[in-house]
C-alpha positions in Angstrom: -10.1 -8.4 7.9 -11.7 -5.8 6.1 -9.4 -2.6 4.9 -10.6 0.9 3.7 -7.7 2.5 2.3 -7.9 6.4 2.2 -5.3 9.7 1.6 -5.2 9.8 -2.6 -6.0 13.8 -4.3 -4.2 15.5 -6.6 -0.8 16.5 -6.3 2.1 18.3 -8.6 4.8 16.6 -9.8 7.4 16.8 -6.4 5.2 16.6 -4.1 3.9 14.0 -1.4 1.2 12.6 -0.4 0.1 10.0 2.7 -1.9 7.3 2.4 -3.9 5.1 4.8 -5.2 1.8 5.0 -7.6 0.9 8.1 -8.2 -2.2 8.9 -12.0 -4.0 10.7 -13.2 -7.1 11.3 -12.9 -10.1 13.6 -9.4 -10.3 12.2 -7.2 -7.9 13.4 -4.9 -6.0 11.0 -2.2 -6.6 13.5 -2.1 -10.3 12.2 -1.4 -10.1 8.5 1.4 -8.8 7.0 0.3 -5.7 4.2 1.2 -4.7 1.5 0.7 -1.8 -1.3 -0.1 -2.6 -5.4 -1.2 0.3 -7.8 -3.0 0.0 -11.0 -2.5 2.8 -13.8 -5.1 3.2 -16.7 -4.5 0.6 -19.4 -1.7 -1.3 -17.5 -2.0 -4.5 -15.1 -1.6 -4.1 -11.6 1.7 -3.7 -9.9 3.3 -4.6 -6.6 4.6 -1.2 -4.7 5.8 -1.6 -1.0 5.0 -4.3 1.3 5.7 -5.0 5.3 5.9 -7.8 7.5 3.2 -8.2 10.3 5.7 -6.6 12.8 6.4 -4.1 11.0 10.3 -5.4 10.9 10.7 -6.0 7.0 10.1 -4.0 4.5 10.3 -4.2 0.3 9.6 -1.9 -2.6 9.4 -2.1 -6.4 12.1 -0.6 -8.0 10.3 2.4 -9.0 9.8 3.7 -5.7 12.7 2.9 -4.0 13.7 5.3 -2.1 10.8 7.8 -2.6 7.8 5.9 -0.6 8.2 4.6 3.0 5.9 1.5 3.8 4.6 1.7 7.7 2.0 0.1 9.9 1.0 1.6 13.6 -0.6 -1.7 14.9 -2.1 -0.8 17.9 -4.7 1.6 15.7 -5.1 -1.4 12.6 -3.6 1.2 10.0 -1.2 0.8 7.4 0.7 3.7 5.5 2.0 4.6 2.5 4.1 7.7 2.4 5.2 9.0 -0.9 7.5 11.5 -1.3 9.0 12.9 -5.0 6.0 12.1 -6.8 6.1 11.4 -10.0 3.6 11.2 -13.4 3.9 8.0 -13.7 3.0 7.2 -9.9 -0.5 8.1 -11.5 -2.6 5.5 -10.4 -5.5 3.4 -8.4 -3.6 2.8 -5.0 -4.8 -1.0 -3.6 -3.7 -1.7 0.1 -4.0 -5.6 0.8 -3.8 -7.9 3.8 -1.5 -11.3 3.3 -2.8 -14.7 4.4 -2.2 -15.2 8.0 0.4 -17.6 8.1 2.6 -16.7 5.0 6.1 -17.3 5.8 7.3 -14.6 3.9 7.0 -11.1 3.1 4.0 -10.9 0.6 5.4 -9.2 -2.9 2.5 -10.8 -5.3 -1.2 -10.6 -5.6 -1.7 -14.1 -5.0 0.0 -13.5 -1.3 -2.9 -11.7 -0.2 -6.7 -12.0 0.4 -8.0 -9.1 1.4 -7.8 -5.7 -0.8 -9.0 -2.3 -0.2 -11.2 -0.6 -2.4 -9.0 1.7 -4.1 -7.8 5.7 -3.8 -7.0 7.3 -6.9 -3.7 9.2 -6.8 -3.2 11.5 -9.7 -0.2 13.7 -10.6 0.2 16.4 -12.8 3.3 18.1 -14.1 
């Protein structure tokens, strides 16, 4: 599967933003569980939200608890992100990913996944 994530801008400090992840290919979205990771200038890459294929299991990094709502709409192939209370240090490259079919799990690191979006940038100001 092939995944073209979308939604980042600018946005104050408080505010919200959605974003999308669409998902092409032979492989259906539909079959992979997904999952969220964010990478900030000068820092590694960190895990954010993830969801189980069905949509029935959900996780977040600490950070975000609370403030972003991990979703998928499988009969379009898309994947969301919705953040709410946004934060400076949310600042950051958004990645969506799509888990190896088969993993018995929910997917929380990068090695759980194969396929990776290009990247939206989400930057907020305060």
């Amino acid at each position: 599967v092939q995944l073209q994530a979308s939604g980042g801008g600018l946005v104050q400090a408080g505010g919200c933003l959605r974003l999308s992840c669409a998902g092409s290919g032979r492989t259906p979205l539909n079959l992979h569980g997904m999952g969220w990771f964010r990478q900030a200038p000068g820092k590694e890459r960190e895990f954010v939200a993830a969801i189980t294929l069905s949509g029935a299991s959900t996780a977040y990094a600490d950070s975000v608890k609370g403030r972003f709502t991990i979703a998928r709409d499988n009969a379009k192939n898309t994947g969301y992100l919705q953040m709410n209370s946004l934060k400076p240090e949310d600042t950051a490259v958004y990645y969506c990913a799509a888990a190896h079919l088969g993993l018995p799990r929910i997917g929380l690191k990068g090695e759980d996944f194969y396929s990776w979006g290009q990247g939206t940038l989400v930057t907020v100001s305060s």
